[in-house]
C-alpha positions in Angstrom: 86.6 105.9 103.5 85.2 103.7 101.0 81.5 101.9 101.6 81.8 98.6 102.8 79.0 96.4 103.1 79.1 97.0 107.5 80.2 100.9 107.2 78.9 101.2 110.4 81.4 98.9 111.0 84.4 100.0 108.8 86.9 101.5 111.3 90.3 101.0 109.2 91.1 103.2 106.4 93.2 102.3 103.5 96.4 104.2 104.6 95.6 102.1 108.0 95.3 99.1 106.7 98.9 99.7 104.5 100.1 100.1 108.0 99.1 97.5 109.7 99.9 95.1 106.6 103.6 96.5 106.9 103.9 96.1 110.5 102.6 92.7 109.8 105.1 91.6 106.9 107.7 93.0 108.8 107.4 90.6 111.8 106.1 87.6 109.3 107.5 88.3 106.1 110.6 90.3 106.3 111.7 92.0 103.7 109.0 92.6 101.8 106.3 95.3 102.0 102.3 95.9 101.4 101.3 97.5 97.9 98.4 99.9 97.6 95.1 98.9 99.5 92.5 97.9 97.5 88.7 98.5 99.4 86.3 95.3 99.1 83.5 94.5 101.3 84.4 94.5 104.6 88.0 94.2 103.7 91.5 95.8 102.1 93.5 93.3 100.1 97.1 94.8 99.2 99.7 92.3 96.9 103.1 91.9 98.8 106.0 93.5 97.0 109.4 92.4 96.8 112.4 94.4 95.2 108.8 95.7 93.4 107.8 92.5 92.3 104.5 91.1 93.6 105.3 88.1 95.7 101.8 87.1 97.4 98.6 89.2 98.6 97.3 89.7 102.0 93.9 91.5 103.1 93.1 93.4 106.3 89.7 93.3 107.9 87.8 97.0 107.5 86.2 96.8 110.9 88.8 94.8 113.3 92.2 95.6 110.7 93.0 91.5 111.6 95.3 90.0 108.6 94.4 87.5 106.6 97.2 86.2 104.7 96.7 84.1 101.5 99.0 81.6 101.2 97.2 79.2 98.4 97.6 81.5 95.3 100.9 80.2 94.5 103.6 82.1 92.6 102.2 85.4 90.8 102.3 84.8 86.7 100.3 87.9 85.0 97.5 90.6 86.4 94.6 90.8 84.3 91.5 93.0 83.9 89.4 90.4 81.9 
């Protein structure tokens, strides 16, 4: 499990947290599905795939796996590293 800021705290693991953002996009969102989870502080954040395009991002909370959807990004352009 990767370290979050609260490991003692950090009960969801990144294949958990893929799970509970496809249950999650399946009653919200359906249709789409949860790309790979990526570990932050305290948190997964995973883009929102559909027909393999990215489509929006979500993040699940590390220590209670609650979803946090992010809505105000608008419509995905580019990825970059920079």
């Amino acid at each position: 499990m990767p370290m979050h800021r609260n490991a003692a705290q950090a009960t969801v693991s990144a294949a958990e947290a893929r799970g509970i953002a496809r249950h999650w996009l399946d009653e919200h969102l359906s249709g789409r599905t949860p790309g790979d989870a990526e570990a932050f502080p305290g948190y997964y954040t995973l883009h929102i795939l559909k027909d393999g395009r990215i489509t929006g991002m979500l993040s699940v909370n590390a220590g209670t796996g609650q979803v946090w959807y992010r809505d105000w990004h608008g419509a995905f352009i580019a990825m970059s590293e920079d």
